[in-house]
C-alpha positions in Angstrom: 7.2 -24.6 -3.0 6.6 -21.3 -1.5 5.8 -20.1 1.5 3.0 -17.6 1.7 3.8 -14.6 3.4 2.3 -11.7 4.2 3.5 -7.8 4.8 2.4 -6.0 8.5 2.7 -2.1 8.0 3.2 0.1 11.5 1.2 3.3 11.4 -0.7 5.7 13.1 -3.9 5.5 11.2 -4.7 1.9 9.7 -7.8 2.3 8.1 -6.8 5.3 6.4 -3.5 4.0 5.1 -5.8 0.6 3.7 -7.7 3.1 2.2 -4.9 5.0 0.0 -3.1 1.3 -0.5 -6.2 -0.8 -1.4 -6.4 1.0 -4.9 -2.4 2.0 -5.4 -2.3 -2.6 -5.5 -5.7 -3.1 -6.7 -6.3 -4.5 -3.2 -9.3 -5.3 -1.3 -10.4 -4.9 2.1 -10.4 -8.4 3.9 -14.0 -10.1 3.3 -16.1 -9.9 6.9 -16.6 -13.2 8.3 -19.5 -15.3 7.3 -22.8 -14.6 9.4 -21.5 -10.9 10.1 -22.5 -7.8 7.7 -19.9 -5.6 8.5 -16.8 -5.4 10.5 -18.1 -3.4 13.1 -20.7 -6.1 13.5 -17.7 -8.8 14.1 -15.8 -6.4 16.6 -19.0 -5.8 18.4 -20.0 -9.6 18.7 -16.5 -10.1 20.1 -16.5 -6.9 22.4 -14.1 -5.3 21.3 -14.1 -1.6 22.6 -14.9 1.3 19.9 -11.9 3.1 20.7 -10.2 -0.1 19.6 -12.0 -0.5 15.8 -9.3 1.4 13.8 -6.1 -0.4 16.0 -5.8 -2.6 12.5 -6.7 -2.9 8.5 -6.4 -5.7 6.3 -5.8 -5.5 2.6 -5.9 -8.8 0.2 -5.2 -9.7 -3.7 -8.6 -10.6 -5.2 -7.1 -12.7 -7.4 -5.6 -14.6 -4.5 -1.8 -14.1 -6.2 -0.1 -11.8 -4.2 0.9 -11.4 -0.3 -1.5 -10.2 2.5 -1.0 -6.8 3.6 -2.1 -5.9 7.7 -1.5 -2.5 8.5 -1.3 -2.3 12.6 -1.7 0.9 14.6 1.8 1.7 16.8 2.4 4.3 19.2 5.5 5.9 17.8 6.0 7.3 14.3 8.2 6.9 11.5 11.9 8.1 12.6 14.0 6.5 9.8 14.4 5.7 6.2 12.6 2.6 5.2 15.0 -0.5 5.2 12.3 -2.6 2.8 10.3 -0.9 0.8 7.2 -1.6 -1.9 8.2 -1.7 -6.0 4.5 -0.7 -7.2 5.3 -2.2 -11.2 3.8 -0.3 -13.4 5.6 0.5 -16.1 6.3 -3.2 -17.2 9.9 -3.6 -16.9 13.0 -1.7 -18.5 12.2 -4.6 -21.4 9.8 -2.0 -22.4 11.5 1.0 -24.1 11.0 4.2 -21.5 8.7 6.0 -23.7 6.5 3.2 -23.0 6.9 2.7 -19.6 7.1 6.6 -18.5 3.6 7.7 -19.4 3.0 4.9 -17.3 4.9 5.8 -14.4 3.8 9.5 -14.6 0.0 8.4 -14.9 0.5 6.4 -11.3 2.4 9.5 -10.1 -0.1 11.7 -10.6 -3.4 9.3 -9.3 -1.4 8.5 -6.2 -0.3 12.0 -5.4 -3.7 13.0 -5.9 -4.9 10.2 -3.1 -2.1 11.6 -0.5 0.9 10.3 -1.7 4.4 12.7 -2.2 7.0 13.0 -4.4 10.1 12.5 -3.4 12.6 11.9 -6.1 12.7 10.8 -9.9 15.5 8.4 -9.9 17.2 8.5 -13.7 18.6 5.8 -15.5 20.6 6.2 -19.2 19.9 9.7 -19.1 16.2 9.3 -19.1 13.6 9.5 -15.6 13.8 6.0 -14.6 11.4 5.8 -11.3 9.9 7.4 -9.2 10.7 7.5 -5.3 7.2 8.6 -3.3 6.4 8.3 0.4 2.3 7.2 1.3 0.0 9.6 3.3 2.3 8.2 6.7 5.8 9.1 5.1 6.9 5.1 4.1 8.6 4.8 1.1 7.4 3.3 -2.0 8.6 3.3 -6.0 6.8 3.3 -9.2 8.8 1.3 -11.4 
């Protein structure tokens, strides 16, 4: 069996970095507890300070499937390559020819760029673009295979 894990993303901003990531997975924000109507409604009830609210974001799969993602403000930026990074699969797999699964690629490319993401690199593979390398609106890396 599995265990269920979850991925924790440093950054400087976490709410705005849920924001951008929530619809690059098809994410949701965490659901606010019961008998609350918003988050800031929870954080209030349990004191925490205002200048504390954006210190953390949570993103989940609706359908329950994949990991947790927790994105936790840090004091210090990003210095170094990423070591682990985020496959974002959607051009379905080199099963599918690449005239299939580069529109796909490109389509992603663009939507993300267009919500603060940047282009680093198209990796090629067989003499043909193969993936993309991109960086979120914080500089970590992420590809669009």
């Amino acid at each position: 069996m599995a265990t269920t894990w979850g991925l924790t993303i440093d950054c400087a901003h976490p709410g705005a970095l849920a924001k951008f990531w929530a619809p690059a997975l098809g994410y949701a924000e965490q659901a606010v507890p019961t008998g609350f109507d918003s988050w800031e409604d929870w954080l209030r009830h349990h004191g925490v300070p205002e200048d504390e609210w954006d210190d953390g974001a949570y993103l989940s799969d609706p359908a329950g499937q994949g990991p947790t993602l927790s994105f936790l403000k840090v004091p210090e930026g990003k210095v170094g390559k990423n070591r682990l990074h985020i496959d974002i699969k959607v051009g379905g797999g080199r099963q599918n020819s690449w005239e299939i699964r580069w529109p796909r690629i490109t389509e992603a490319m663009d939507r993300l760029t267009a919500a603060g993401a940047t282009l680093i690199r198209i990796d090629h593979h067989d003499g043909h673009p193969d993936h993309a390398v991109m960086a979120d609106p914080e500089g970590n890396e992420f590809c669009l295979v």
